[in-house]
Gaussian input, Z-matrix of N, CA and C with variables (Angstrom, degrees):
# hf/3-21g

backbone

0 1
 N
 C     1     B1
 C     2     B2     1     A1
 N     3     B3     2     A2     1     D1
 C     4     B4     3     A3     2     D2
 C     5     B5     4     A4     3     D3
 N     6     B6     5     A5     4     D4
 C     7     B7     6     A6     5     D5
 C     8     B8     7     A7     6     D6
 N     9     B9     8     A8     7     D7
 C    10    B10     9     A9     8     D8
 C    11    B11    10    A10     9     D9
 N    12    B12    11    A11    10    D10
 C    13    B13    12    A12    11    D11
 C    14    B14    13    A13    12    D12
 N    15    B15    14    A14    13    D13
 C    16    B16    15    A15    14    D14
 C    17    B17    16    A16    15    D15
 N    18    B18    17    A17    16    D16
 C    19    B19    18    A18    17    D17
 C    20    B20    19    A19    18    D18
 N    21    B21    20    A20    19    D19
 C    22    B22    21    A21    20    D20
 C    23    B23    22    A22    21    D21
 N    24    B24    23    A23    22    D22
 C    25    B25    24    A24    23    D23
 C    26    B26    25    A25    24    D24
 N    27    B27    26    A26    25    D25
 C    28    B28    27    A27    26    D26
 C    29    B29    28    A28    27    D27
 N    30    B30    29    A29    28    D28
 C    31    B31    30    A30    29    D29
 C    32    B32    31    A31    30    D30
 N    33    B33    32    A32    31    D31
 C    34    B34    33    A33    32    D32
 C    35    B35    34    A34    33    D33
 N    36    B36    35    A35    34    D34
 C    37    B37    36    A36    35    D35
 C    38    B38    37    A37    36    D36
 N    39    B39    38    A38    37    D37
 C    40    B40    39    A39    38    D38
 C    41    B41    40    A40    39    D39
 N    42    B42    41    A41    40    D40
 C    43    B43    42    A42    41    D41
 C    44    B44    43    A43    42    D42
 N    45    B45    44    A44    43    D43
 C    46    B46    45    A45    44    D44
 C    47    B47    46    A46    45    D45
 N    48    B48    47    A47    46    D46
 C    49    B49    48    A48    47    D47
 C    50    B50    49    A49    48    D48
 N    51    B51    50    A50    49    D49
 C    52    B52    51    A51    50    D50
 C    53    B53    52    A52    51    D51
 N    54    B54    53    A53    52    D52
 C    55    B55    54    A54    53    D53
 C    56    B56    55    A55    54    D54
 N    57    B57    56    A56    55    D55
 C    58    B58    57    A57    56    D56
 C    59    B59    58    A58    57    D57
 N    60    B60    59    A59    58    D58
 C    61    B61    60    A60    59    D59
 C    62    B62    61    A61    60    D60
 N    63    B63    62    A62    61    D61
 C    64    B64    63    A63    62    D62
 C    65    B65    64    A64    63    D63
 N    66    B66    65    A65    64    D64
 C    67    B67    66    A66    65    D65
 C    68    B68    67    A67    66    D66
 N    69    B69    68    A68    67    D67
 C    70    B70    69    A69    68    D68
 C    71    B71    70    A70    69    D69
 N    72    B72    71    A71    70    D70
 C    73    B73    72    A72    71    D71
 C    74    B74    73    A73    72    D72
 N    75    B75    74    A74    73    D73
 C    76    B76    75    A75    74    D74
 C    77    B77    76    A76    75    D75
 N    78    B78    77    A77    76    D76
 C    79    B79    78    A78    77    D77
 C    80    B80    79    A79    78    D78
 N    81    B81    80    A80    79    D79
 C    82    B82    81    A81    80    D80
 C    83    B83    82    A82    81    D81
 N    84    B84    83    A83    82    D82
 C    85    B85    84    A84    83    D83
 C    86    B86    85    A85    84    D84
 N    87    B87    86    A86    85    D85
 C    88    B88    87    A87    86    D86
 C    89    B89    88    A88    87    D87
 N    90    B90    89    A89    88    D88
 C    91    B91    90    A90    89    D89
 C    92    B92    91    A91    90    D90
 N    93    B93    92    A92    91    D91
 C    94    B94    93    A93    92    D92
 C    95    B95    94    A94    93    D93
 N    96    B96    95    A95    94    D94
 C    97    B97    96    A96    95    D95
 C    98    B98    97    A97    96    D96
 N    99    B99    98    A98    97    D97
 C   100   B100    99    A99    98    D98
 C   101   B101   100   A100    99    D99
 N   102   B102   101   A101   100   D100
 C   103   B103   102   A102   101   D101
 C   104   B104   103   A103   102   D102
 N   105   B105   104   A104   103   D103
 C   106   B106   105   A105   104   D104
 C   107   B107   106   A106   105   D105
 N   108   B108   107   A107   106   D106
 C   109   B109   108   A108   107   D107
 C   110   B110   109   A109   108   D108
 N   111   B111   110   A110   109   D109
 C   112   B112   111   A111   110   D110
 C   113   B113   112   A112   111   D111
 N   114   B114   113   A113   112   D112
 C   115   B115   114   A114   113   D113
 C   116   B116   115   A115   114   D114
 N   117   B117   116   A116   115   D115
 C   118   B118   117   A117   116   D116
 C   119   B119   118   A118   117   D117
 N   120   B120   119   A119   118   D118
 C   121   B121   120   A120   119   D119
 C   122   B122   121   A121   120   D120
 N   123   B123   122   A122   121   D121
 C   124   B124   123   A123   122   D122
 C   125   B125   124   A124   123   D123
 N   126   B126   125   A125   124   D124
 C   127   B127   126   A126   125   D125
 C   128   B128   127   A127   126   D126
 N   129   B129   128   A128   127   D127
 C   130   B130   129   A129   128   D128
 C   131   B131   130   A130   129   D129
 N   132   B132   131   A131   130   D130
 C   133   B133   132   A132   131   D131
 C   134   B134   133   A133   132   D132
 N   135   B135   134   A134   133   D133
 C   136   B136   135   A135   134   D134
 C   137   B137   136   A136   135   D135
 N   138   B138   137   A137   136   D136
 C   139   B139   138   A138   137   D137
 C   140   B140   139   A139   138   D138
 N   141   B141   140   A140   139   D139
 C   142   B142   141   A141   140   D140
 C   143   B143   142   A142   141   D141
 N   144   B144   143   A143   142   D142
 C   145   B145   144   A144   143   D143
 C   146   B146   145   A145   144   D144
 N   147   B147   146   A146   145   D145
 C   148   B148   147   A147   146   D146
 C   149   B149   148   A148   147   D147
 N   150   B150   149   A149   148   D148
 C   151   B151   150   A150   149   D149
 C   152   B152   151   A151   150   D150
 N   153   B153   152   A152   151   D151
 C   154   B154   153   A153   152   D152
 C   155   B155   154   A154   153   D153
 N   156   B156   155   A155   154   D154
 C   157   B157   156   A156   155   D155
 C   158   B158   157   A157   156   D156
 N   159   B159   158   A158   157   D157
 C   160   B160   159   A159   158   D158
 C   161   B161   160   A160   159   D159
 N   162   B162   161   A161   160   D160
 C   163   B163   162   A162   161   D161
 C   164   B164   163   A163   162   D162
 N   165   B165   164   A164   163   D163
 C   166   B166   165   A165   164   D164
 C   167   B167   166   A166   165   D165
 N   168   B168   167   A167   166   D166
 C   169   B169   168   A168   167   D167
 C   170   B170   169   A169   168   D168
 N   171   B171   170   A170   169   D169
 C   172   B172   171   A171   170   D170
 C   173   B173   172   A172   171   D171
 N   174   B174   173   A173   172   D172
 C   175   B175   174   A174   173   D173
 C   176   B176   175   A175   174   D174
 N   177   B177   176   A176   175   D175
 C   178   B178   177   A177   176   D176
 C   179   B179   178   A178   177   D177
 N   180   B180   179   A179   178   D178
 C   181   B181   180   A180   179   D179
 C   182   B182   181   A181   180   D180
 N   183   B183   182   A182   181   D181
 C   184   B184   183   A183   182   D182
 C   185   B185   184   A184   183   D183
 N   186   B186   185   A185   184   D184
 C   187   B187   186   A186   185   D185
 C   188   B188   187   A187   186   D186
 N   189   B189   188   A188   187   D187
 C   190   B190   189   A189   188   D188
 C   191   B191   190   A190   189   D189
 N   192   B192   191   A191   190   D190
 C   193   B193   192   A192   191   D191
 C   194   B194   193   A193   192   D192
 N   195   B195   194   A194   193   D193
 C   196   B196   195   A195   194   D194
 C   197   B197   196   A196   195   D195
 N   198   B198   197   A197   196   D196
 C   199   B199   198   A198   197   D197
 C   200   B200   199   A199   198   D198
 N   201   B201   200   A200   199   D199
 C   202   B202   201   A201   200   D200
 C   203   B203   202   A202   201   D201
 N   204   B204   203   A203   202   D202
 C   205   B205   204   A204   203   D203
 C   206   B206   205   A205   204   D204
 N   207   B207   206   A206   205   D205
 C   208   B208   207   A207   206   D206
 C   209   B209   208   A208   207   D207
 N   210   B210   209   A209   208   D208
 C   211   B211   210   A210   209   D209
 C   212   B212   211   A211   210   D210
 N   213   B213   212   A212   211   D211
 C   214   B214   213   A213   212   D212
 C   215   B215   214   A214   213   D213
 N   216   B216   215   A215   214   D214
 C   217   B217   216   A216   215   D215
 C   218   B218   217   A217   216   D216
 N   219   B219   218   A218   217   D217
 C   220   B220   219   A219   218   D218
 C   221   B221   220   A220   219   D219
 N   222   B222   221   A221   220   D220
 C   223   B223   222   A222   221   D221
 C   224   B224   223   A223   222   D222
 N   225   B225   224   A224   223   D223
 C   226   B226   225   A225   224   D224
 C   227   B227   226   A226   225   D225
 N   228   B228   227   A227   226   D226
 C   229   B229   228   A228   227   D227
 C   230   B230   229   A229   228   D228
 N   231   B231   230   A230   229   D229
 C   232   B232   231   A231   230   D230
 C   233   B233   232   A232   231   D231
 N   234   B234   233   A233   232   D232
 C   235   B235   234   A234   233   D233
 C   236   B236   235   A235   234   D234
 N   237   B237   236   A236   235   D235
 C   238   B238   237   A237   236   D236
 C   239   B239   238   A238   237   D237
 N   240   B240   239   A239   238   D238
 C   241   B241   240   A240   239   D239
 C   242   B242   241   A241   240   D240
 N   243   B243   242   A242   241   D241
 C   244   B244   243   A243   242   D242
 C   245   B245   244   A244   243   D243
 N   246   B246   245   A245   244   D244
 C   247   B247   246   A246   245   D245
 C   248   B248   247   A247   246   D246
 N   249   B249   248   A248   247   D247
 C   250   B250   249   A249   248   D248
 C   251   B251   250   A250   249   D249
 N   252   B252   251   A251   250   D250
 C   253   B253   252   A252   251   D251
 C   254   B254   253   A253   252   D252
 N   255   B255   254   A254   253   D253
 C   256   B256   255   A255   254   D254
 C   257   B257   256   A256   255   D255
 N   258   B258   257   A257   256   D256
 C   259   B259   258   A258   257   D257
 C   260   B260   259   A259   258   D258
 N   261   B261   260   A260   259   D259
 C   262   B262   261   A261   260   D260
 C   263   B263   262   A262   261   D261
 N   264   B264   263   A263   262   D262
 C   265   B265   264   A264   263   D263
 C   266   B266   265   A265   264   D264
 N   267   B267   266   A266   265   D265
 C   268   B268   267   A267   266   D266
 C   269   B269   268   A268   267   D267
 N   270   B270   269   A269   268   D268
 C   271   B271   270   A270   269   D269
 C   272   B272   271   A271   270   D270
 N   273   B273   272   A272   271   D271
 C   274   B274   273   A273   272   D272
 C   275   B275   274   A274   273   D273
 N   276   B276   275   A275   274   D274
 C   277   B277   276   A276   275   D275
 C   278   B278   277   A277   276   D276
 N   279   B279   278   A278   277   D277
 C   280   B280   279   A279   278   D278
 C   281   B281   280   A280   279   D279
 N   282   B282   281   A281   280   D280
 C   283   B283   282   A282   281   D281
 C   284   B284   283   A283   282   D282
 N   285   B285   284   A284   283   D283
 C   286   B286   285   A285   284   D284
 C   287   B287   286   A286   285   D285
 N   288   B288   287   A287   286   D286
 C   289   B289   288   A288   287   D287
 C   290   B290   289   A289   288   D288

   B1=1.4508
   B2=1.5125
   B3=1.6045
   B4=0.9066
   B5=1.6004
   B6=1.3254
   B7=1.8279
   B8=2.0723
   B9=1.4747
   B10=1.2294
   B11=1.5509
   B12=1.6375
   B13=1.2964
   B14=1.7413
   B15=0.8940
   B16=1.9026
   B17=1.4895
   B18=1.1938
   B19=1.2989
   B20=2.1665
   B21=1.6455
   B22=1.8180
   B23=2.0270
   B24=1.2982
   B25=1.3341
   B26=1.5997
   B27=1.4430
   B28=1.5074
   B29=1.7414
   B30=1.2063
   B31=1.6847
   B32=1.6838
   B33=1.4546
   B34=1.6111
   B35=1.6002
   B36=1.3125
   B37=1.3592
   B38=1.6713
   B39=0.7354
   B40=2.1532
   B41=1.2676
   B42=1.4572
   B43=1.9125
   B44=1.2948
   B45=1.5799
   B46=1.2897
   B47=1.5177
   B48=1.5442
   B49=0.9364
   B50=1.3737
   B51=1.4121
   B52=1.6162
   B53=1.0863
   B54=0.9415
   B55=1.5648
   B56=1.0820
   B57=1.5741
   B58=1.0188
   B59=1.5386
   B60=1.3703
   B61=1.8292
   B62=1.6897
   B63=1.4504
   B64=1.9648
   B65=1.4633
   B66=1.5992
   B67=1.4086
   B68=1.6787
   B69=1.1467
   B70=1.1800
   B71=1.5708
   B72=1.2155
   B73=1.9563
   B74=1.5453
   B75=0.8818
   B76=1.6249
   B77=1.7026
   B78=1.1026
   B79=1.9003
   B80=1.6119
   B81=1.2912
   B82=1.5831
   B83=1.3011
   B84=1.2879
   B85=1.5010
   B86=1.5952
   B87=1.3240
   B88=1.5109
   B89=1.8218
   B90=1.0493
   B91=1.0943
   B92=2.3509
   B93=1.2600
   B94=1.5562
   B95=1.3037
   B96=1.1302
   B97=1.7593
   B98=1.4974
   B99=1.1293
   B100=1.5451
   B101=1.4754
   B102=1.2350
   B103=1.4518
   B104=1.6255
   B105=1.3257
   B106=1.5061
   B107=1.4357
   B108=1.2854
   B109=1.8149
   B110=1.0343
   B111=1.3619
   B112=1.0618
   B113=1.7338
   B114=1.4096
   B115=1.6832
   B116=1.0167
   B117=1.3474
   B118=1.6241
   B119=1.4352
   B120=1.7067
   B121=1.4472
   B122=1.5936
   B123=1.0288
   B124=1.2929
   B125=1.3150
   B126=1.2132
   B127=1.4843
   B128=1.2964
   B129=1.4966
   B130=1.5926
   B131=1.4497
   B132=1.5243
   B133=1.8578
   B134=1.4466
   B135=1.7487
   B136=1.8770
   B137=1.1374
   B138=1.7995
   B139=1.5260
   B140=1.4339
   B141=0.6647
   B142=1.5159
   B143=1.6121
   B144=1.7980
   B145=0.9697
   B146=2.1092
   B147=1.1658
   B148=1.5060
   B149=1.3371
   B150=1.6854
   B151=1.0124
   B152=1.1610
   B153=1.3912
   B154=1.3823
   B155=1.4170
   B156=1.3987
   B157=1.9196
   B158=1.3634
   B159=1.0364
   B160=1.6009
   B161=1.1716
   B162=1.2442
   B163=2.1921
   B164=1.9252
   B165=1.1645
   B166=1.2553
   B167=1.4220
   B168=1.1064
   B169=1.7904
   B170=1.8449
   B171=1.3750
   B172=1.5438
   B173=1.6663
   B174=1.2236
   B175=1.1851
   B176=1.3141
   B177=2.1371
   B178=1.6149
   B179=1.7475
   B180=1.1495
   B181=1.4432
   B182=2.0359
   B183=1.3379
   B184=1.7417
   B185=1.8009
   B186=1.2220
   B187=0.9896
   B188=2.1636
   B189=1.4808
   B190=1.3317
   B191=2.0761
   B192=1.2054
   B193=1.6808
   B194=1.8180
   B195=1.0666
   B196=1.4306
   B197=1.3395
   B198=2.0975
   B199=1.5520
   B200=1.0664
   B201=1.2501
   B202=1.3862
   B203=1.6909
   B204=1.2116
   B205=2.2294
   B206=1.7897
   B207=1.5255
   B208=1.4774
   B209=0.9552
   B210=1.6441
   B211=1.6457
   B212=1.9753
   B213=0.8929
   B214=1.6082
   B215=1.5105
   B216=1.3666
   B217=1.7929
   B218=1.4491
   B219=1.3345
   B220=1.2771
   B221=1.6400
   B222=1.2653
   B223=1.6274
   B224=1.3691
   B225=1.6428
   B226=1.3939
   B227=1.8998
   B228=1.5829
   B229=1.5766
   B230=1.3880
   B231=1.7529
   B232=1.5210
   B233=1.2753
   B234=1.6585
   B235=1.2443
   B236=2.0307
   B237=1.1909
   B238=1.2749
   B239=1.3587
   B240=0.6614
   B241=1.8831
   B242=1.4650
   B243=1.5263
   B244=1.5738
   B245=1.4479
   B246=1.1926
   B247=1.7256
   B248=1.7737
   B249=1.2219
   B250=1.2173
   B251=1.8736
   B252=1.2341
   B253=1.4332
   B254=1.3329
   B255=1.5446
   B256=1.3343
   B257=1.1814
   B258=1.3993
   B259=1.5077
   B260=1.5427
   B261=1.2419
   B262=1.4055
   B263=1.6693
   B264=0.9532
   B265=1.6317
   B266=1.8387
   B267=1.0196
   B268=1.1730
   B269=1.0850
   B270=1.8505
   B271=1.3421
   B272=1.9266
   B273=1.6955
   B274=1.1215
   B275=1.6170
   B276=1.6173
   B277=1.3247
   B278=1.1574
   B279=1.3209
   B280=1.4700
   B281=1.7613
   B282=1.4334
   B283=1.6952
   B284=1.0709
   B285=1.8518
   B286=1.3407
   B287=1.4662
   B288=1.1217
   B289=1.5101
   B290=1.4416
   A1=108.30
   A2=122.70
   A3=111.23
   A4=123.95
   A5=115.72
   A6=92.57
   A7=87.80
   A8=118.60
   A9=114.84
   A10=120.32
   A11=102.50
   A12=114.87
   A13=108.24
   A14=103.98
   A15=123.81
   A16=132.97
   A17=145.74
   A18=115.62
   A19=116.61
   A20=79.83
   A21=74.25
   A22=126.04
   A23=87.52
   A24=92.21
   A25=105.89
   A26=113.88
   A27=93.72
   A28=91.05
   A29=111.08
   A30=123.94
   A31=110.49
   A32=117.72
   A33=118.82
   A34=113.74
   A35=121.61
   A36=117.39
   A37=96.28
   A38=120.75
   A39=131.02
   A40=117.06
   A41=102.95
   A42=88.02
   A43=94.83
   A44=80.55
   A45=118.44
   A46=123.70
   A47=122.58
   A48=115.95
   A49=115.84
   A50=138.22
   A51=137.37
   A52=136.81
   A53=139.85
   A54=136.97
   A55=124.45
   A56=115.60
   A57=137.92
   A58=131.53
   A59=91.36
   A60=111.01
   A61=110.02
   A62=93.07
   A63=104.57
   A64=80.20
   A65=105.75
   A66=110.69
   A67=102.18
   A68=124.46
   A69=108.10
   A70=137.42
   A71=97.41
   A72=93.76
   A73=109.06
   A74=105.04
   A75=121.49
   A76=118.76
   A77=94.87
   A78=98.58
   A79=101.67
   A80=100.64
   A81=127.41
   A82=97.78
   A83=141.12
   A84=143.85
   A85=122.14
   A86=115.86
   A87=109.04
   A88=100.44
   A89=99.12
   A90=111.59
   A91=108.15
   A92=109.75
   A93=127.14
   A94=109.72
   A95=95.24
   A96=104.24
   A97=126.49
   A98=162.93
   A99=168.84
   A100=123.69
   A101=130.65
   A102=127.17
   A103=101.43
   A104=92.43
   A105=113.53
   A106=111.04
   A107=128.14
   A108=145.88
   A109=123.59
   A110=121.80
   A111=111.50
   A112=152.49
   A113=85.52
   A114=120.63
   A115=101.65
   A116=125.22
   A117=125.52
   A118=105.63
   A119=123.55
   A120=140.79
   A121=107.47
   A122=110.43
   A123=118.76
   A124=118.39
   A125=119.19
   A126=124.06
   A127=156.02
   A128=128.81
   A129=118.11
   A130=93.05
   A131=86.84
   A132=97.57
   A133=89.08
   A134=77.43
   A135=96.00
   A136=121.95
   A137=117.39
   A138=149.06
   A139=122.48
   A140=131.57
   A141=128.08
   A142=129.49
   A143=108.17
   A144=79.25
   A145=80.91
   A146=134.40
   A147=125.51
   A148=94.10
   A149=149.86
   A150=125.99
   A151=94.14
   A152=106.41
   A153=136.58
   A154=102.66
   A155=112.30
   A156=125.85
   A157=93.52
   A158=152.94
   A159=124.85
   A160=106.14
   A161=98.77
   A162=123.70
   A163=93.21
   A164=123.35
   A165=122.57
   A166=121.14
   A167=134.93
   A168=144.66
   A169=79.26
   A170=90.77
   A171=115.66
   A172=130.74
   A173=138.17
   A174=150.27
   A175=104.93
   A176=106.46
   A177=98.44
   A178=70.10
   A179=120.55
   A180=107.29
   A181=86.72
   A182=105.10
   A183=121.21
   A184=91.96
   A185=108.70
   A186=107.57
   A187=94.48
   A188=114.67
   A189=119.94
   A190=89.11
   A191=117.75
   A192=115.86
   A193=121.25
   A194=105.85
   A195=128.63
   A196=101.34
   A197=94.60
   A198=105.47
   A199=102.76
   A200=133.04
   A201=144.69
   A202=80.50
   A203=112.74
   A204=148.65
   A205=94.94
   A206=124.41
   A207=96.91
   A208=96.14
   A209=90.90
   A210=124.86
   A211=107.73
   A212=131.05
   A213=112.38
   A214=101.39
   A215=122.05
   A216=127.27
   A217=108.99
   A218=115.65
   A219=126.20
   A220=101.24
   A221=130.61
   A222=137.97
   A223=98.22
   A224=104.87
   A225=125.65
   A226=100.58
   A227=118.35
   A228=96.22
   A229=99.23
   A230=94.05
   A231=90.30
   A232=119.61
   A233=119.49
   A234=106.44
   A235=111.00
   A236=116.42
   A237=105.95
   A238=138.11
   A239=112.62
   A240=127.45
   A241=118.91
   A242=102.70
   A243=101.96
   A244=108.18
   A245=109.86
   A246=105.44
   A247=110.73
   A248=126.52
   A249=126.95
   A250=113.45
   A251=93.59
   A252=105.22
   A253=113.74
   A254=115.54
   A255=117.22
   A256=106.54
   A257=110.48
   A258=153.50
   A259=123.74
   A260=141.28
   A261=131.44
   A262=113.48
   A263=105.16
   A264=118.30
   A265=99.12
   A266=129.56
   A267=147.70
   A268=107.05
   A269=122.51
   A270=148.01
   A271=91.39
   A272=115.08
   A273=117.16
   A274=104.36
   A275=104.49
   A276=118.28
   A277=124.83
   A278=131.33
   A279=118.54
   A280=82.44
   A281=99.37
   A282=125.58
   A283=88.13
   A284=110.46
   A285=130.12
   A286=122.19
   A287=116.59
   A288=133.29
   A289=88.63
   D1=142.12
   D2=167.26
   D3=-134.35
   D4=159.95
   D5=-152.97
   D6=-100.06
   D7=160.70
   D8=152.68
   D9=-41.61
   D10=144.13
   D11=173.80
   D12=-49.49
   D13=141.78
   D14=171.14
   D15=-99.58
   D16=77.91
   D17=-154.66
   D18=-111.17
   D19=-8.64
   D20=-178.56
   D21=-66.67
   D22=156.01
   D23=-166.44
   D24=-76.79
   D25=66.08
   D26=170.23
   D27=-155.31
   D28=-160.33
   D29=-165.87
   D30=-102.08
   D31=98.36
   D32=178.17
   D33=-78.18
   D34=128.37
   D35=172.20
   D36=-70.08
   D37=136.58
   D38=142.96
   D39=-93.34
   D40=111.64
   D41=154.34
   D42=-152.48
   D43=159.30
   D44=-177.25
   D45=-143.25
   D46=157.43
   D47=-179.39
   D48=-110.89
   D49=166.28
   D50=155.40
   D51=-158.44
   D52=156.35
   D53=-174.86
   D54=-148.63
   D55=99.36
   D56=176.03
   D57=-118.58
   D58=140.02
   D59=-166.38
   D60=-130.14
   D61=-169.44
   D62=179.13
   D63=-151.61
   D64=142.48
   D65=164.63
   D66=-93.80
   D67=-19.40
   D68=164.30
   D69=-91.04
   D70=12.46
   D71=-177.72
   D72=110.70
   D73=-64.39
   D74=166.12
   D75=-25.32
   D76=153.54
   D77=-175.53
   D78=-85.65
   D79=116.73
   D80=-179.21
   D81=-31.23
   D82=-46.41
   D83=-136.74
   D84=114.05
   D85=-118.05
   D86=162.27
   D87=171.42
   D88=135.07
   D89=-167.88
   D90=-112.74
   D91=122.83
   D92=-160.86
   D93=-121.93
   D94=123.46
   D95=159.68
   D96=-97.01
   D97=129.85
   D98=-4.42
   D99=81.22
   D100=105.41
   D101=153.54
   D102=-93.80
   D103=131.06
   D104=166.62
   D105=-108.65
   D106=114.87
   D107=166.99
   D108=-78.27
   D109=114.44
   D110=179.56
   D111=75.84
   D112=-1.07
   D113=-175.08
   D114=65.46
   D115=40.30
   D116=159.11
   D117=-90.60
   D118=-165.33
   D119=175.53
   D120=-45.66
   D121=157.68
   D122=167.86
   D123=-70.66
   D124=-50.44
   D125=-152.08
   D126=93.11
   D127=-136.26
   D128=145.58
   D129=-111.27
   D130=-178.63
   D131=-176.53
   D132=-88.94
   D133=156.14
   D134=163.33
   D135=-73.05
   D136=-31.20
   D137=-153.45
   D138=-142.31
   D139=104.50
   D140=159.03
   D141=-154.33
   D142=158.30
   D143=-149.31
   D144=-136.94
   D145=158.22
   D146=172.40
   D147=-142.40
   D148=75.47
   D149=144.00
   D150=-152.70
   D151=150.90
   D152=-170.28
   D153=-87.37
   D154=100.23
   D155=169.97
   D156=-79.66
   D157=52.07
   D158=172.23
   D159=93.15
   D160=172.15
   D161=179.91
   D162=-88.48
   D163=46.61
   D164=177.77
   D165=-122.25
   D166=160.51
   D167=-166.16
   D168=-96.01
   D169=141.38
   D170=155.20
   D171=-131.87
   D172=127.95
   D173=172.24
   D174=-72.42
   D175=146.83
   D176=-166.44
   D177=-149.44
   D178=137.92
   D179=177.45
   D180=-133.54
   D181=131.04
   D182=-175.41
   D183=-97.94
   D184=166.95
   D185=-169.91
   D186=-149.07
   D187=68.99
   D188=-136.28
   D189=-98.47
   D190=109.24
   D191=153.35
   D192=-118.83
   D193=154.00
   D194=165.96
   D195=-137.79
   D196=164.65
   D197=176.84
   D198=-110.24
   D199=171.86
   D200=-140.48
   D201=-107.60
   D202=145.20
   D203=3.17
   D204=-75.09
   D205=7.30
   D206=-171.93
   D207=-70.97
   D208=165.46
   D209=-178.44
   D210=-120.66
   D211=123.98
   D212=-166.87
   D213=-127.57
   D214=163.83
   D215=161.15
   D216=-142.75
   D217=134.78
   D218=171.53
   D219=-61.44
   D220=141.36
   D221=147.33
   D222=-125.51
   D223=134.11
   D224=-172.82
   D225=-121.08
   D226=107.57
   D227=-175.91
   D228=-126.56
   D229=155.90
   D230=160.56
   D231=-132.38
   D232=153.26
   D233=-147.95
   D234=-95.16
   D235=173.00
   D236=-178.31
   D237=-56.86
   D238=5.54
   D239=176.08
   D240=-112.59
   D241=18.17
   D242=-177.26
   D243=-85.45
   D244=151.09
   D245=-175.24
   D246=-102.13
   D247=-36.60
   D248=173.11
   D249=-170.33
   D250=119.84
   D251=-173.10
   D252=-150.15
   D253=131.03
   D254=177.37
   D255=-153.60
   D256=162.32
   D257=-167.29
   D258=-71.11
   D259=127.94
   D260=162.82
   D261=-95.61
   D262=151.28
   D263=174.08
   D264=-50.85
   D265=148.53
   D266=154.96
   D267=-43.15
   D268=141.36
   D269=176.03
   D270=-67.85
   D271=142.79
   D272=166.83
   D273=-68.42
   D274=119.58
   D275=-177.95
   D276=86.14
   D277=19.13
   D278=169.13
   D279=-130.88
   D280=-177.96
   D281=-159.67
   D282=-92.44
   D283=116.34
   D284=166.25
   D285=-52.95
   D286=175.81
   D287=179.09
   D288=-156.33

């Protein structure tokens, strides 16, 4: 997933929710978050996370700044071995995913 470009000079909360499992036991995969600046490299993640808490929703709240002329985008990935993982609608008022 990737969020619209960002460019003001101040500090965006992100959140999001997800829930991820393995029906077999096994480690789901792992699921990463990324700010990219400037339309340069990605990087490492800020966030990530590969273990299966349960058949339960989890809250992840980012806490994402740059200084001005940056320009930034959230990338949220998950990697190929994930078995089932999904997304909640965005909190009213903070920056969707």
């Amino acid at each position: 997933l990737l969020l619209q470009t960002l460019s003001e000079n101040d500090t965006h909360c992100v959140q999001f929710s997800y829930f991820l499992y393995s029906r077999d036991g096994h480690s789901p995969g792992a699921l990463r978050a990324y700010v990219r600046v400037n339309g340069g490299p990605i990087g490492s993640p800020v966030w990530n996370t590969s273990v299966s808490h349960s058949k339960q929703w989890h809250q992840v709240e980012l806490a994402v700044s740059t200084f001005w002329p940056s320009e930034y985008q959230l990338h949220l990935t998950i990697c190929t071995t994930c078995r089932h993982v999904l997304f909640s609608e965005p909190s009213p008022g903070s920056v969707g995913v």
